[in-house]
VEXDREN-2710 file (C-alpha; in Angstrom, 1 decimal):
% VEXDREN-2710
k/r/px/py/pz
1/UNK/-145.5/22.6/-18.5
2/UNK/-143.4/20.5/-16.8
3/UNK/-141.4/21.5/-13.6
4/UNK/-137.6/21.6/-14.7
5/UNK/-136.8/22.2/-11.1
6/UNK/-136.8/19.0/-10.0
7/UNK/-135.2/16.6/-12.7
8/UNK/-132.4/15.0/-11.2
9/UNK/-128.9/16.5/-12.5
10/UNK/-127.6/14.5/-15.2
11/UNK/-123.8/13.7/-13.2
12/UNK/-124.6/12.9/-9.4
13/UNK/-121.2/12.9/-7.3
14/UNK/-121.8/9.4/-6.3
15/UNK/-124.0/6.4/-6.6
16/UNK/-125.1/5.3/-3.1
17/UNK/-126.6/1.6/-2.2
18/UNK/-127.9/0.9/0.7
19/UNK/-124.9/-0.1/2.3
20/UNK/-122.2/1.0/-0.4
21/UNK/-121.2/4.2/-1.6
22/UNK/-119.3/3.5/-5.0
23/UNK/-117.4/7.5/-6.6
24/UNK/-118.0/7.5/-10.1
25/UNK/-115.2/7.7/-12.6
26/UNK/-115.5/11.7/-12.4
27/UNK/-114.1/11.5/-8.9
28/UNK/-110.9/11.4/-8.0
29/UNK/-109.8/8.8/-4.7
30/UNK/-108.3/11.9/-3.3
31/UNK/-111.8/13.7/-3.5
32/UNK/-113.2/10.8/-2.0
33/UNK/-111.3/9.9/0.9
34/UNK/-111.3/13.6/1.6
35/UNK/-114.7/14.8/1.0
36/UNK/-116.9/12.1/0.6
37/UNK/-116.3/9.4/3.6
38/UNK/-116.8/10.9/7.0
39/UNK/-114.4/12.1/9.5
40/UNK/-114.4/8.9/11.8
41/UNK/-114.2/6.5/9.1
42/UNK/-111.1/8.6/7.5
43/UNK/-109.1/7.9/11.1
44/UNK/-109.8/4.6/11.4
45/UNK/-109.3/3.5/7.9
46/UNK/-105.7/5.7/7.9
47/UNK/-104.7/4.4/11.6
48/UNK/-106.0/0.4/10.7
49/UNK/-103.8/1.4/7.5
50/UNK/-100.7/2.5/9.1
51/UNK/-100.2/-0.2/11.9
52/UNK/-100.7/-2.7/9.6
53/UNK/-98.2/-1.5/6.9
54/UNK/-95.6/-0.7/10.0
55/UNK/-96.0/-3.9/11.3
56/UNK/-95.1/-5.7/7.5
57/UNK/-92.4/-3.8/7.2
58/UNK/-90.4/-3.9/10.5
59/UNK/-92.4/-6.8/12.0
60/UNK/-92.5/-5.3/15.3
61/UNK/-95.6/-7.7/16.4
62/UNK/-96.7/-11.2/16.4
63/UNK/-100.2/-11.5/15.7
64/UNK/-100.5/-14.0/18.9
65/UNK/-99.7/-11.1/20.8
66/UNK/-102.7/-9.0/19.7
67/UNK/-104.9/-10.7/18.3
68/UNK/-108.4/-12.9/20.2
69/UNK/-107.7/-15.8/21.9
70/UNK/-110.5/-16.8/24.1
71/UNK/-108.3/-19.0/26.6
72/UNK/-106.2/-15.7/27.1
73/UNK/-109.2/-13.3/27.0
74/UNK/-111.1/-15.7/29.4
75/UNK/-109.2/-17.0/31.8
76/UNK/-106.4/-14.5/32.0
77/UNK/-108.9/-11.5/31.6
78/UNK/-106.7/-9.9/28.6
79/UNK/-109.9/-7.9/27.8
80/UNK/-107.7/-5.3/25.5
81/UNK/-107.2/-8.1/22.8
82/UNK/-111.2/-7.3/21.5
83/UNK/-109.9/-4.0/21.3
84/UNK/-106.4/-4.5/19.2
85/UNK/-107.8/-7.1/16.9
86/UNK/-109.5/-5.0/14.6
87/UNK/-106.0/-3.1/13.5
88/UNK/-104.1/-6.5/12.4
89/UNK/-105.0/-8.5/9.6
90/UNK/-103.3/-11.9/8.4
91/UNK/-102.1/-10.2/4.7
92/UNK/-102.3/-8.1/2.5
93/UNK/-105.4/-9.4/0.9
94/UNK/-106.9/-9.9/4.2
95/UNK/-106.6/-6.1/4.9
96/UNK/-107.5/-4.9/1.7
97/UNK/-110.7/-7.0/1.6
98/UNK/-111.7/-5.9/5.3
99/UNK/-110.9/-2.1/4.2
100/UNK/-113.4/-2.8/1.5
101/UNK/-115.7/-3.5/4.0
102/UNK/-114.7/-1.1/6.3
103/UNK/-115.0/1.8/4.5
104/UNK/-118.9/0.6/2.6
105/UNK/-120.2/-0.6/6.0
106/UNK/-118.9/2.5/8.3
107/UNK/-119.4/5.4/5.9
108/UNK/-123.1/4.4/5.6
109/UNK/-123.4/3.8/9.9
110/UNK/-121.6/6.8/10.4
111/UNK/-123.6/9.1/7.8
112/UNK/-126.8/7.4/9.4
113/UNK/-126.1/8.7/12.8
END
């Protein structure tokens, strides 16, 4: 007889990659924002999020301002510009592509460590 024990269930939460972790039609984005995608990844996503959408509504900074310039981050030591980078992105198709990314690449690492 076979071992019924240990046949797969028929409707796994998610299908995981290597380096993606895709929900399946049966989840919700709620459910997988809040359950699935770890804790560290869920801040940065909603903070890189936020100051982005603040910044194209009230354009409160110019991206020369924050973003890497290696004359400025070399010869004027402006070492917090490697650090402020990562939350600005050029459009709205630039952050929603990197978000992509983000949240594939950095669920996987995170769940890894």
């Amino acid at each position: 007889l076979a071992d019924t024990d240990n046949i797969p269930s028929a409707k796994p939460e998610s299908f995981k990659h290597r380096f993606l972790s895709v929900p399946l039609p049966g989840i919700s984005l709620k459910e997988y924002f809040a359950h699935t995608l770890p804790m560290t990844t869920r801040c940065m996503f909603i903070t890189m999020l936020a100051v982005n959408i603040f910044n194209m509504l009230y354009q409160a900074l110019d991206y020369f301002q924050i973003c890497i310039s290696p004359e400025l981050l070399f010869h004027y030591f402006q070492v917090y510009r490697i650090f402020t980078a990562v939350f600005f992105h050029g459009s709205l198709f630039d952050l929603l592509l990197n978000m992509m990314v983000f949240v594939s690449l950095a669920g996987y690492y995170e769940r890894q460590l």
